[in-house]
Legacy VTK file of the C-alpha trace (Angstrom):
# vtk DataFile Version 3.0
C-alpha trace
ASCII
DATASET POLYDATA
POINTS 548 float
-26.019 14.932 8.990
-26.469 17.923 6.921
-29.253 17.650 4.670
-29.408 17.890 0.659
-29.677 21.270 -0.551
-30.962 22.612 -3.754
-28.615 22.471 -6.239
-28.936 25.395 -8.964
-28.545 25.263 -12.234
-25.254 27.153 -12.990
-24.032 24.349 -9.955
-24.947 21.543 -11.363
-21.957 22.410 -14.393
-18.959 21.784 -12.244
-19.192 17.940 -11.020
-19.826 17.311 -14.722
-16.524 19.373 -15.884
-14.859 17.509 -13.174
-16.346 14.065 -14.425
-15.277 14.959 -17.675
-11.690 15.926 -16.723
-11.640 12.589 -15.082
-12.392 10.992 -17.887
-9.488 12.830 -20.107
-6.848 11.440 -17.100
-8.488 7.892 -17.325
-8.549 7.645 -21.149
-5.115 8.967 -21.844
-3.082 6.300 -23.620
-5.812 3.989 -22.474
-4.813 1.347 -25.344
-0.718 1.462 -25.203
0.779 -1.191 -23.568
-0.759 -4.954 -23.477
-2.309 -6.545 -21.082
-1.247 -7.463 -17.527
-0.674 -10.980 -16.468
-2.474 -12.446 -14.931
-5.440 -10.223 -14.011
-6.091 -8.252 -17.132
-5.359 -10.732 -19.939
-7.898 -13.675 -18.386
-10.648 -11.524 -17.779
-10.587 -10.252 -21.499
-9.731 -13.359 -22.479
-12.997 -14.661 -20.581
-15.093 -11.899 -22.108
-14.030 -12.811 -25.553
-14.901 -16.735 -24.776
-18.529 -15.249 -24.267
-18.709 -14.057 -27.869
-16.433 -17.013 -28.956
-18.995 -20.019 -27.519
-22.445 -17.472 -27.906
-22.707 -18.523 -23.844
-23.039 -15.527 -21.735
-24.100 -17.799 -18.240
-21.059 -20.381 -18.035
-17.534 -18.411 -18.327
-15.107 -20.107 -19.667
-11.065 -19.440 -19.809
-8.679 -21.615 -21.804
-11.288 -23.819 -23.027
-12.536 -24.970 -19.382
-15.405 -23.713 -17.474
-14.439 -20.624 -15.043
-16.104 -20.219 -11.756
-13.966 -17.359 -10.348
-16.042 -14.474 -10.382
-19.676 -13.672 -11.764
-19.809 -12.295 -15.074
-21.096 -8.205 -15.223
-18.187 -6.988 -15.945
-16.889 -9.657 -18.438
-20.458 -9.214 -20.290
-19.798 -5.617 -20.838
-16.145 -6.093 -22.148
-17.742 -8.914 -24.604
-20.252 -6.434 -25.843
-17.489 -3.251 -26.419
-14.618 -6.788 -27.963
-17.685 -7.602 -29.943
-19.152 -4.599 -31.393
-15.434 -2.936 -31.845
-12.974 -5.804 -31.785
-10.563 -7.048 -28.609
-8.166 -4.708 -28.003
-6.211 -3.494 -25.124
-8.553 -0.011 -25.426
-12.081 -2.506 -25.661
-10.690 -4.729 -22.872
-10.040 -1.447 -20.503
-12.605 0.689 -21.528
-14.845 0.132 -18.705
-12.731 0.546 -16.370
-12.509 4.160 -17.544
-15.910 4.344 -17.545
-16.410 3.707 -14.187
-13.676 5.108 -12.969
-15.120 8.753 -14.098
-18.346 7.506 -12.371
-17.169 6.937 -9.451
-15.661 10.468 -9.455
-19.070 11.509 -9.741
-21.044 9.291 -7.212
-18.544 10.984 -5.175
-18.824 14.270 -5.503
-22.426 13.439 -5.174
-22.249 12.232 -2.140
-19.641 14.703 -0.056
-22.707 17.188 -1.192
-25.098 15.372 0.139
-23.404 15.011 3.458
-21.757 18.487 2.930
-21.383 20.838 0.056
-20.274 21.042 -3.224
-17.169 22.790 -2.574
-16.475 19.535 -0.501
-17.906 17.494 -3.456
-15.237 19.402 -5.830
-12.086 18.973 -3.415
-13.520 15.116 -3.073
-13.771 14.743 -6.979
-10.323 16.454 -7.518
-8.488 13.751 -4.817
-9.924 10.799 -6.140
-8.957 11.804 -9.617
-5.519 12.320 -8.381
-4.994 9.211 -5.900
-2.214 6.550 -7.306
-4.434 3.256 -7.109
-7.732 4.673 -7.930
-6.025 6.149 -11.008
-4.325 2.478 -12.069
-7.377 0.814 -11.548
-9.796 2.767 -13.351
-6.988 2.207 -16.223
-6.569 -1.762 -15.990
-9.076 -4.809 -17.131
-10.493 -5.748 -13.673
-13.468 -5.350 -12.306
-12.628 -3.630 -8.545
-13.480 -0.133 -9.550
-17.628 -1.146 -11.258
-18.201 -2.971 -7.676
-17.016 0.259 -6.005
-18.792 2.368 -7.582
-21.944 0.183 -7.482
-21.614 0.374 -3.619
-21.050 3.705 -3.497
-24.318 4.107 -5.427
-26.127 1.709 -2.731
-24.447 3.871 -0.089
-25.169 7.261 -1.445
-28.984 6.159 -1.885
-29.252 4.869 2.128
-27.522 8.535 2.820
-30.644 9.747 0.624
-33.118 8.011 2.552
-31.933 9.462 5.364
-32.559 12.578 4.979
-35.817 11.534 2.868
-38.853 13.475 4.191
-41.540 11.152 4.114
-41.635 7.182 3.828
-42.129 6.592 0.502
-39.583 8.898 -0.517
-37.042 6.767 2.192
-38.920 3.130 0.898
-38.151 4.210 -2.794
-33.739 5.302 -1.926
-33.568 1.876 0.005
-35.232 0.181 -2.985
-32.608 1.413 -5.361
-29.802 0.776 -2.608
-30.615 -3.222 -3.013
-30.203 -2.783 -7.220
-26.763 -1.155 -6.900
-25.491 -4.094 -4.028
-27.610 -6.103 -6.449
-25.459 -5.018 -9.799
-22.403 -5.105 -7.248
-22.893 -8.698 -5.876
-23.130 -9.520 -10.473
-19.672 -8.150 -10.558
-17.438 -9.321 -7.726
-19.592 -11.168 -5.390
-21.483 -10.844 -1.798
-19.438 -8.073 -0.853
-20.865 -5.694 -2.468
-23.849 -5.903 -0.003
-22.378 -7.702 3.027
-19.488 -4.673 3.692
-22.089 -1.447 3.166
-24.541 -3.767 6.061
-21.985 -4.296 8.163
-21.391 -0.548 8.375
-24.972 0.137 8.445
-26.015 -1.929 11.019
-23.532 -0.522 13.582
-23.698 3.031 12.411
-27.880 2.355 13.401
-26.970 0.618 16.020
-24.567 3.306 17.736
-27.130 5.825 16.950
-29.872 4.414 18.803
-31.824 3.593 15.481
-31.433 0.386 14.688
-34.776 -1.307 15.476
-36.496 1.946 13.598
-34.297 1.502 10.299
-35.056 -2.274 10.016
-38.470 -1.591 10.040
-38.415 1.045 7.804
-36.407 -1.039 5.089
-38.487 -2.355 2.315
-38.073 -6.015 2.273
-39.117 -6.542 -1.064
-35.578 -5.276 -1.301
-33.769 -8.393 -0.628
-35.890 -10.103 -3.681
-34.635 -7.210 -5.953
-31.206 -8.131 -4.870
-31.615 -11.532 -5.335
-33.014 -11.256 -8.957
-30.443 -8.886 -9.902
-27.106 -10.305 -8.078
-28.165 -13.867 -6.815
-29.782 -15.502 -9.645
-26.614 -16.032 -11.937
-25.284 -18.173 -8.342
-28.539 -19.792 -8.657
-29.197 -20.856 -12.717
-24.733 -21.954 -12.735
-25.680 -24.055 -9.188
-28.504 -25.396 -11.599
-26.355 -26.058 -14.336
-22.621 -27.253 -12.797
-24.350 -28.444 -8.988
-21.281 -29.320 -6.826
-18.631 -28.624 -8.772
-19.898 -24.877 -9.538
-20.720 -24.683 -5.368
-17.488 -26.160 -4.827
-15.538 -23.627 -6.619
-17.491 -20.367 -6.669
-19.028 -20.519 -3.081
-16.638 -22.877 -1.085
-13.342 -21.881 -2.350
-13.401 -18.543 -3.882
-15.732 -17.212 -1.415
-15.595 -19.070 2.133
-11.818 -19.699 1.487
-10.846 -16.789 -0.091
-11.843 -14.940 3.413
-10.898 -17.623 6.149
-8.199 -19.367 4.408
-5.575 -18.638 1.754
-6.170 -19.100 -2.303
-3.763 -18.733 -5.001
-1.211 -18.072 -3.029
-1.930 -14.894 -1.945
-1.571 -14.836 2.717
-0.633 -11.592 4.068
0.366 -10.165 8.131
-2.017 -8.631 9.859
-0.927 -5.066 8.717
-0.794 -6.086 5.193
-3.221 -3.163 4.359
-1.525 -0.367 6.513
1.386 0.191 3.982
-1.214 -0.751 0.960
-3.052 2.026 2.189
-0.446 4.283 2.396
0.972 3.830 -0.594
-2.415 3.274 -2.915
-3.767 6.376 -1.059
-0.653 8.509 -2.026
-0.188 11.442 -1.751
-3.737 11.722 -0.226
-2.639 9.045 2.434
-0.407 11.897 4.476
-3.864 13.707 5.317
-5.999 10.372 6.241
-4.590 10.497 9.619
-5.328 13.766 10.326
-9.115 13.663 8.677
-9.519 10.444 11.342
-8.744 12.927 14.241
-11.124 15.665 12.658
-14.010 12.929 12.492
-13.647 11.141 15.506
-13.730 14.472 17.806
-17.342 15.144 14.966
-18.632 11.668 15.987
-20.510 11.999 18.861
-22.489 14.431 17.801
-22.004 14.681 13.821
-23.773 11.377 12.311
-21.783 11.944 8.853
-18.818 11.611 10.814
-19.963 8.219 12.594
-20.755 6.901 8.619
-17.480 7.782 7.479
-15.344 6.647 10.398
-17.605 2.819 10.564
-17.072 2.548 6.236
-13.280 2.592 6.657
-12.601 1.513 10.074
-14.772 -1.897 9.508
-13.736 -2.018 6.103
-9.852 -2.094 6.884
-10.625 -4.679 9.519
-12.948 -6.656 7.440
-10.008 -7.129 4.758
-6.802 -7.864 7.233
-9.112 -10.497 9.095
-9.161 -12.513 5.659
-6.755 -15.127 4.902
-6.435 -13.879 1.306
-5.024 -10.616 0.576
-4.067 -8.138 -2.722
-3.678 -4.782 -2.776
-6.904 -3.726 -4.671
-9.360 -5.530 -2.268
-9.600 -2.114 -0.003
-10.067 0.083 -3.032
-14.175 0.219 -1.314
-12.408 2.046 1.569
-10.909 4.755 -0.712
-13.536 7.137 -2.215
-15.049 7.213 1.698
-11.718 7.895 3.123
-11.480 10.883 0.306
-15.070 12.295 1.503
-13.296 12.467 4.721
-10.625 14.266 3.692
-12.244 16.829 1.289
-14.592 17.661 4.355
-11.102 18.476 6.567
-10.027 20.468 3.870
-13.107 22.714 3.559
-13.527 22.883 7.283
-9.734 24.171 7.367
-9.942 26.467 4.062
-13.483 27.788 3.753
-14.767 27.940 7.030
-12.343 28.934 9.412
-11.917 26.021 11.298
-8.815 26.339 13.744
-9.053 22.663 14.844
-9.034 20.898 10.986
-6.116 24.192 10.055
-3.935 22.956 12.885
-4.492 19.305 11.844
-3.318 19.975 8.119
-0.174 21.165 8.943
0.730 18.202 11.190
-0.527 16.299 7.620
2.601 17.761 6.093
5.064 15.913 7.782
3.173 12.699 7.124
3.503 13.759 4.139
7.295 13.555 3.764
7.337 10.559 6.041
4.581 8.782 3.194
7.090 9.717 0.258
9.750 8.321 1.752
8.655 5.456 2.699
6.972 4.850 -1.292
10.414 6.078 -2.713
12.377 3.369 -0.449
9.854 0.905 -1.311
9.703 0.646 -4.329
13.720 1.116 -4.872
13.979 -2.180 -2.049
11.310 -4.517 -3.574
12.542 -3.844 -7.287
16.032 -4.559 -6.473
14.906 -7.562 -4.496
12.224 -9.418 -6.501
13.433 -8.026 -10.215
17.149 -6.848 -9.696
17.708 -7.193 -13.801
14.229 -5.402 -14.718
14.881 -2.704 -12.240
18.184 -2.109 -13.217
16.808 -1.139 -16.814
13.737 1.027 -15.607
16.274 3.128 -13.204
16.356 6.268 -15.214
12.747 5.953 -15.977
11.977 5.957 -11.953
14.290 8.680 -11.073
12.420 10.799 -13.514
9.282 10.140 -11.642
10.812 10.281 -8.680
11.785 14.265 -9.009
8.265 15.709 -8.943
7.292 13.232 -6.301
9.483 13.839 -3.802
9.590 17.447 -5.011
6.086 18.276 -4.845
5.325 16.720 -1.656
7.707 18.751 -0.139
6.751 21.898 -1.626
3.140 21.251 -0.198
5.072 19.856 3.340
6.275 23.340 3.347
2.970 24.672 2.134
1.548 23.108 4.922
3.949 24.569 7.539
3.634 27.908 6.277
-0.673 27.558 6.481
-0.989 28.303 2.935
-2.911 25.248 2.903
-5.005 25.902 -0.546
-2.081 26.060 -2.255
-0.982 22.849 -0.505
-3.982 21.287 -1.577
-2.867 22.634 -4.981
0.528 21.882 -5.338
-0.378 17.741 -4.458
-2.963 17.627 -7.063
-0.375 19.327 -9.404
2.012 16.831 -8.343
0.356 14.094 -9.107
-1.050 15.462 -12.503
2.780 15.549 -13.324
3.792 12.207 -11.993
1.325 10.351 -13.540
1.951 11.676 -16.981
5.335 10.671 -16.748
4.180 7.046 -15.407
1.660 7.184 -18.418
4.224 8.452 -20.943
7.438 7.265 -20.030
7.941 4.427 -17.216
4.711 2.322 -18.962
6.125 2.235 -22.638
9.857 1.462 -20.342
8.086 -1.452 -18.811
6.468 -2.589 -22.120
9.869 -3.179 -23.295
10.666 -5.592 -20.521
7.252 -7.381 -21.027
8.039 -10.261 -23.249
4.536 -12.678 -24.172
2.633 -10.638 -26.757
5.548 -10.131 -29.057
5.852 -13.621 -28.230
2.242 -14.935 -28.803
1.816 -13.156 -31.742
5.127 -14.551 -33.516
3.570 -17.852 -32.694
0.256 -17.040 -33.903
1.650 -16.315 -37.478
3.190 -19.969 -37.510
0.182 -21.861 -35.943
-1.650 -24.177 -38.148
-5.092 -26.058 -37.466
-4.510 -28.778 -35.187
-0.920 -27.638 -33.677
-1.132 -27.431 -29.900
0.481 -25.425 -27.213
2.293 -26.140 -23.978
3.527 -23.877 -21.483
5.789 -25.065 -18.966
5.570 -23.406 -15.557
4.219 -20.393 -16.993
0.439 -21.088 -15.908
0.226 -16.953 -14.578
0.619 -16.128 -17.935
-2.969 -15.652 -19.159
-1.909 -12.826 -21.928
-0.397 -15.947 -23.294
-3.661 -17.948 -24.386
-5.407 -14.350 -25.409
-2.545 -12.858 -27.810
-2.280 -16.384 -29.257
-5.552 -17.029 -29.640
-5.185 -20.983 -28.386
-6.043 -23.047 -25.963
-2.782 -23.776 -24.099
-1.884 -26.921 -21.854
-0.567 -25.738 -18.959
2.433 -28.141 -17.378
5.035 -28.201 -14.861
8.214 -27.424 -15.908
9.797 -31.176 -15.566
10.926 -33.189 -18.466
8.788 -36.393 -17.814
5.674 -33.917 -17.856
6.814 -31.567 -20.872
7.393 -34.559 -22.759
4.307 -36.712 -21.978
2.414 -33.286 -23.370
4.013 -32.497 -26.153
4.687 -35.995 -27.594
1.937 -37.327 -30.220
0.964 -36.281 -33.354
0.641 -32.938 -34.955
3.134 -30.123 -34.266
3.476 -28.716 -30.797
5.125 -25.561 -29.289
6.559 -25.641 -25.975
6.773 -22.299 -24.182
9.081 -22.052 -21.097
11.421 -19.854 -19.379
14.603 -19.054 -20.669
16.574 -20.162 -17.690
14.672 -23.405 -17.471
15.319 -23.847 -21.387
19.360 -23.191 -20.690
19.065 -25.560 -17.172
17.714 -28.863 -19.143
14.958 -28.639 -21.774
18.275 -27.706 -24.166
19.992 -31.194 -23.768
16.729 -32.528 -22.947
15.359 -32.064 -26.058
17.964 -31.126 -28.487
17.455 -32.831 -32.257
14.000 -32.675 -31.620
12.621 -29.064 -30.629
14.013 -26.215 -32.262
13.546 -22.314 -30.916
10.938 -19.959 -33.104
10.798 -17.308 -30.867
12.055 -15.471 -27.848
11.215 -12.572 -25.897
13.256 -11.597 -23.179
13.070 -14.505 -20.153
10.901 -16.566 -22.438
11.560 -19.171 -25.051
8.942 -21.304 -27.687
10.367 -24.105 -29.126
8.408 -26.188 -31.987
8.419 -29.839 -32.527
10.507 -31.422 -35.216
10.465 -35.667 -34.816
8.426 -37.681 -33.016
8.654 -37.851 -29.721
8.495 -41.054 -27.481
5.540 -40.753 -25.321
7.254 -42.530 -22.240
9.689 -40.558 -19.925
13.385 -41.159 -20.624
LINES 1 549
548 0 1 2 3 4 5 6 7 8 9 10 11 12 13 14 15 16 17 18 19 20 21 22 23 24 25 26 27 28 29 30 31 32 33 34 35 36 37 38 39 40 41 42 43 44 45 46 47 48 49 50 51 52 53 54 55 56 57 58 59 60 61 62 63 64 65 66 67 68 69 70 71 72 73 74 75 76 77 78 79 80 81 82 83 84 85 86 87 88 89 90 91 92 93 94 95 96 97 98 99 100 101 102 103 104 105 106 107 108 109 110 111 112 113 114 115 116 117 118 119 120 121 122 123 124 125 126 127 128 129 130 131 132 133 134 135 136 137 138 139 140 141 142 143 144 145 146 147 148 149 150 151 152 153 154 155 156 157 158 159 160 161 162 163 164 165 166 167 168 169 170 171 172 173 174 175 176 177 178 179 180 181 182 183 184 185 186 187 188 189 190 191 192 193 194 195 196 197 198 199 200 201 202 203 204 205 206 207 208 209 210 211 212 213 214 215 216 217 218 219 220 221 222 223 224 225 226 227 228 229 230 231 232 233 234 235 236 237 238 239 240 241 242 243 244 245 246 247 248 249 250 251 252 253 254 255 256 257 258 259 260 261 262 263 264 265 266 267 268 269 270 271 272 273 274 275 276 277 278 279 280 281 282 283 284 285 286 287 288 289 290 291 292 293 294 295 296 297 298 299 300 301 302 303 304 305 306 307 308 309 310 311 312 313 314 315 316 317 318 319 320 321 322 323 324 325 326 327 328 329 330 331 332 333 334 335 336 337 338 339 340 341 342 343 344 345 346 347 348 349 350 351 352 353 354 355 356 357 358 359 360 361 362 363 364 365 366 367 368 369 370 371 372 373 374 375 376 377 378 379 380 381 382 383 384 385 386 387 388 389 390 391 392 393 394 395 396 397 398 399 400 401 402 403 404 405 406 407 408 409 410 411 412 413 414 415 416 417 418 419 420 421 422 423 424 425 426 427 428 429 430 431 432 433 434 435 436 437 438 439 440 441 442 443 444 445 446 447 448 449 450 451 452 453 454 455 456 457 458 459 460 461 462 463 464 465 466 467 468 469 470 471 472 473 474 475 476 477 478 479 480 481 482 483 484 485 486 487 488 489 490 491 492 493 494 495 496 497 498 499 500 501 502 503 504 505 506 507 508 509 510 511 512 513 514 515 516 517 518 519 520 521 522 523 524 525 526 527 528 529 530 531 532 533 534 535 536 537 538 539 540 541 542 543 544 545 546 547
């Protein structure tokens, strides 16, 4: 492992200009567009219940207690809705935030393993790769826990190549309070996937015993403090039904069984990767080969092979499984690349030059296989919405496909700097138009704030309402700014919940409105508002309580 070199002054400019280029691509149009169901919407929605019910321990979501997730990130979106109002900007802010941090941690640390040219190249791809670049633009919380272990990792890289103990005591020290800021945000993971890695990266290396000793176990009661003791005063407060919830089901479940609905194949993550990675993914393949043949010899190697290679296992063993959980695997997998690239460009490596240009036909193989998908699962799961944003995704489509085979071609021809080039151009270009034009396309089609707010205008104290098999629609409760009673959509249950006194508004699906609540309920509830596939009705007579 190469060790940390001095960095001079007129250096220490460019991973800043970077950062701050990152956060200009982040930032952009940050606020247009409203939130995302179901994500986005309820953890906003939780952040503003903070500031709501002045309790920042117990979340809470539609009026009930939440025991999801711990509550870092939602404390910093409460501070931002607080101090400057909940908006879609407020609620994503942070994401941004972090987002450009984690450009920097990783520029950071490709030149501590490396250089800064591979820093640079790192910096530049991460920027530029498709989920990274959603992520750091959404309301969720995946991209703070990355880049709080990519802090803890970056500071064990530092005590590595610390010169005398204290100096290594004082980098593992600060490793435990980023796992320990990580584990506050999303959970144990944030220290259980870096020690997995670590322990067989020692272990492989001969070093194990010698590492464990060296750690500072006053460590693990820094962690604790910092990412344990929330688990700790909520057990206090909500015993089983907290430990029930957060640590039974949304941790022990979450990984060996299924929640929410979300099961997956084994090789859930290979396509995930492949298409979240893009276009970065085509050169992944080839950076594995470059590694792996570094390895045996090349520690640096070993680190970055174990990080993604036990991380992409970790994830398909679970029973649950979403798209962003392997985001962690990302900024490594970049280091990896960057340090091909350099090899190849800067240093006259024949090996890593002959492995880029096998990348390029990857490459085309990667495109295709994101152009077909997405063109097969939008006409399959949303024939009607896909139908409408078809001129928007042939647009993006052109410089996709376009640049990716300029830079195939690139690639072919060993021009590979301007390969490297043309993909980062590429995606500059693509994601302006997904920014700019298939976004505000997809707004259109996104029917419950226009919704919510039309009902918020007629609300009065004491009206209630219910929404009828629409319980993934959080953005519903936070544009409306009520609790809502979430039911299935069946008459005997819509009527038992709307029935009573006081004036209620039933929110449904169009299609379900048109199948029965129509003659179900005609006389009684008349339609206030609609937005595309979704209808709110409001209460007229009296209802009888008991089921027809």
């Amino acid at each position: 492992m190469a060790s940390a070199l001095t960095v001079r002054p007129q250096e220490r400019a460019a991973p800043l200009l970077l950062a701050a280029a990152a956060l200009v691509v982040f930032t952009v149009a940050l606020g247009r567009g409203s939130l995302w169901d179901q994500d986005e919407a309820k953890y906003t929605e939780v952040a503003r219940a903070i500031v709501q019910r002045g309790d920042p321990i117990t979340l809470y979501s539609n009026g009930e207690p939440w025991f999801v997730h711990p509550p870092l990130y939602m404390w910093l979106v409460a501070a931002t809705g607080a101090l400057f109002g909940f908006t879609e900007f407020t609620a994503r802010i942070w994401s941004a935030l972090f987002g450009t941090a984690g450009v920097l941690v990783t520029v950071l640390l490709a030149r501590r393993l490396y250089d800064l040219r591979t820093g640079l190249l790192a910096g530049l791809i991460l920027t530029t790769m498709l989920e990274y670049f959603l992520l750091a633009r959404m309301a969720v919380f995946d991209v703070p826990l990355v880049v709080f272990m990519l802090l803890a990792l970056y500071m064990v890289v530092a005590a590595e190549q610390a010169t005398s103990g204290p100096d290594r005591r004082r980098a593992y020290r600060w490793a435990f309070v980023w796992a320990g800021l990580g584990t506050l945000t999303k959970g144990p993971i944030a220290l259980l996937l870096p020690a997995m890695v670590l322990v067989v990266w020692w272990l492989l290396q001969g070093r194990l015993r010698e590492r464990l000793q060296a750690l500072p176990w006053e460590g693990l009661v820094i962690y604790g403090l910092i990412g344990l003791s929330w688990y700790g005063i909520e057990a206090a407060l909500h015993g089983r039904a907290f430990l029930r919830t957060a640590v039974g089901y949304y941790l022990f479940t979450r990984f060996f069984g299924v929640v929410e609905n979300q099961p997956g194949p084994w090789y859930y993550y290979l396509p995930v990767l492949a298409a979240g990675a893009f276009p970065w993914s085509a050169l992944l393949p080839s950076a594995c080969v470059y590694h792996w043949r570094r390895a045996r010899r090349h520690g640096d190697s070993l680190l970055l092979l174990l990080w993604m290679g036990i991380g992409l296992l970790f994830y398909s063993a679970a029973g649950t499984k979403l798209p962003n959980y392997i985001l962690p695997i990302l900024p490594v997998a970049v280091v990896a690349i960057a340090r091909l690239g350099t090899a190849a460009l800067w240093e006259g490596d024949s090996r890593a030059a002959a492995l880029l240009r096998w990348s390029g036909a990857v490459l085309l193989a990667v495109t295709g296989f994101l152009v077909l998908a997405v063109a097969e699962l939008g006409a399959r799961q949303a024939p009607g919405h896909y139908a409408s944003l078809r001129p928007q995704l042939r647009l993006l489509a052109l410089p996709v496909a376009g640049g990716a085979t300029v830079a195939a071609g690139l690639m072919a021809w060993r021009r590979h700097a301007l390969a490297l080039a043309a993909l980062a151009a590429t995606m500059v270009a693509s994601l302006g138009i997904l920014v700019f034009v298939v976004l505000p396309a997809v707004e259109l089609l996104k029917p419950m704030k226009p919704l919510a707010l039309a009902l918020r205008a007629q609300l009065r104290p004491g009206d209630r309402i219910v929404g009828a098999g629409l319980s993934d629609r959080a953005s519903l409760v936070f544009y409306s700014g009520r609790r809502v009673q979430w039911v299935a959509p069946r008459e005997a249950e819509v009527r038992r919940a709307i029935c009573g006194p006081g004036r209620a508004y039933l929110v449904l699906a169009r299609d379900e409105y048109d199948r029965w609540a129509r003659r179900a309920f005609a006389g009684a509830l008349v339609p206030v508002a609609s937005r595309g596939d979704v209808v709110a009705l409001r209460t007229l007579l009296p209802l009888r309580c008991a089921s027809p």
